[in-house]
Steps between C-alpha positions, in 0.01 A plus 500: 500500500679748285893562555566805717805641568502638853828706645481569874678785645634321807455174643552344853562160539646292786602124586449280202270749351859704446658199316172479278473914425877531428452170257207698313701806469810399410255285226621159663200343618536189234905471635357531845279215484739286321733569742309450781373139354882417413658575880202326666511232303876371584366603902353165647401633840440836726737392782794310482599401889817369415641864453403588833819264584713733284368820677323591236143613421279189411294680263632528167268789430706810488743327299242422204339842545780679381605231223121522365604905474832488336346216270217714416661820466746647292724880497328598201136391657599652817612835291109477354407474888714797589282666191127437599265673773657509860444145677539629855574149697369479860726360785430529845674667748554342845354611846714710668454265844567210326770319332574341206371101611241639720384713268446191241309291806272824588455621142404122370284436782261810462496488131342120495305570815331824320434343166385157698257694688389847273632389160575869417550592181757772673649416804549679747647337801861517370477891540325534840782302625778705312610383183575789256475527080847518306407531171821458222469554102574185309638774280756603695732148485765460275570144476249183539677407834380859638170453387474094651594662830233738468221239415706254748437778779143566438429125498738495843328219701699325700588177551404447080780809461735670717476796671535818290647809508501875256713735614621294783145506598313148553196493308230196480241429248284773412198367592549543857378889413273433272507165246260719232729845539263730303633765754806472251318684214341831493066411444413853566457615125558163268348159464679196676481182466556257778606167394465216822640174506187310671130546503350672790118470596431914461749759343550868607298779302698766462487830241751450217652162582360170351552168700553144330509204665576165314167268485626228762788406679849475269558143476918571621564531885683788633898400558429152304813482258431112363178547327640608132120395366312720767724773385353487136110436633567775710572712177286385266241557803672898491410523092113372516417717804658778357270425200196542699601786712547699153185361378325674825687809489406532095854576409 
């Protein structure tokens, strides 16, 4: 494959996809992944019981999330951030009949049930039962902690984090819309390119936007924050399918 340097106009990411896109466009994906490896590697489990005693949360994720970001990031990589194509983040607005815990035990419960069951590339149960797109520019925060409560709402999935709130409004993970938010973007008159985080068995076919899917499953779990070495496989996974996606699309 030849180098090709390819500018998008807008981008819209959401959950740990945001983490990953604000990364490459702030030009941090090597401090990312060293970052990443670093936290996990001083974490030695995903719950810890005994801070349930102390009142307190007994998963260390949220925590880690946000050191990985400052750790990662920087005010002048965050200023080339502010500087690239608008990275419209997707968080997800609550049912109005709902609140904020029921919300997590309706939205969590139709979002494994549909992809157990239809494995959609594009869900769409989250919707039919009323959760609404927020999209917010990474561009528009002015420190790193703004931005890690922007990622940290988009990934919002209780118990791993706390419940969320922009603008005093409570906001879960993104993918309770949609976890592939291509309605984000405009497709009408541009190519996109959708980037997904597992393999599916059949991918849409739609004019102007190009699907890819990486080759098998990733080798990290989601929410796992003790594999350091599942981190890297993961990646090195991300470079060689990448490699053969460009191969097939003869760029």
């Amino acid at each position: 494959t030849r180098n090709v340097e390819v500018q998008p106009a807008s981008i819209a990411s959401v959950s740990a996809g945001s983490a990953i896109s604000c990364a490459i466009f702030a030009n941090r994906i090597k401090e990312t992944l060293e970052a990443t490896m670093e936290v996990q590697s001083t974490n030695l489990k995903n719950r810890y019981w005994s801070r349930a005693l102390q009142g307190k949360n007994v998963h260390p994720h949220s925590d880690l999330y946000r050191q990985i970001i400052h750790k990662a990031l920087d005010e002048q990589s965050l200023q080339t951030l502010k500087e690239g194509p608008a990275n419209r983040i997707l968080l997800a607005e609550i049912p109005g009949w709902l609140g904020a815990r029921s919300a997590v035990l309706v939205g969590m419960l139709a979002y494994q049930l549909e992809k157990k069951l239809r494995h959609p590339v594009h869900p769409s149960w989250g919707r039919k039962i009323g959760f609404r797109s927020r999209f917010v520019t990474a561009n528009s925060c002015n420190t790193v902690d703004e931005l890690a409560d922007l990622i940290l709402s988009s990934s919002c999935t209780p118990p791993f984090t706390p419940i969320m709130r922009h603008q005093g409004d409570v906001v879960l993970d993104g993918g309770m819309v949609d976890n592939v938010p291509i309605h984000g973007v405009d497709t009408s008159n541009s190519k996109t390119l959708v980037m997904l985080s597992r393999p599916y068995a059949s991918l849409p076919k739609t004019p102007n936007v190009h699907y890819v899917a990486p080759s098998k499953k990733p080798p990290i779990e989601s929410w796992d924050y003790t594999s350091p070495d599942r981190v890297l496989e993961t990646y090195q996974q991300g470079k060689s399918d990448a490699k053969l996606h460009l191969r097939a699309m003869a760029l």
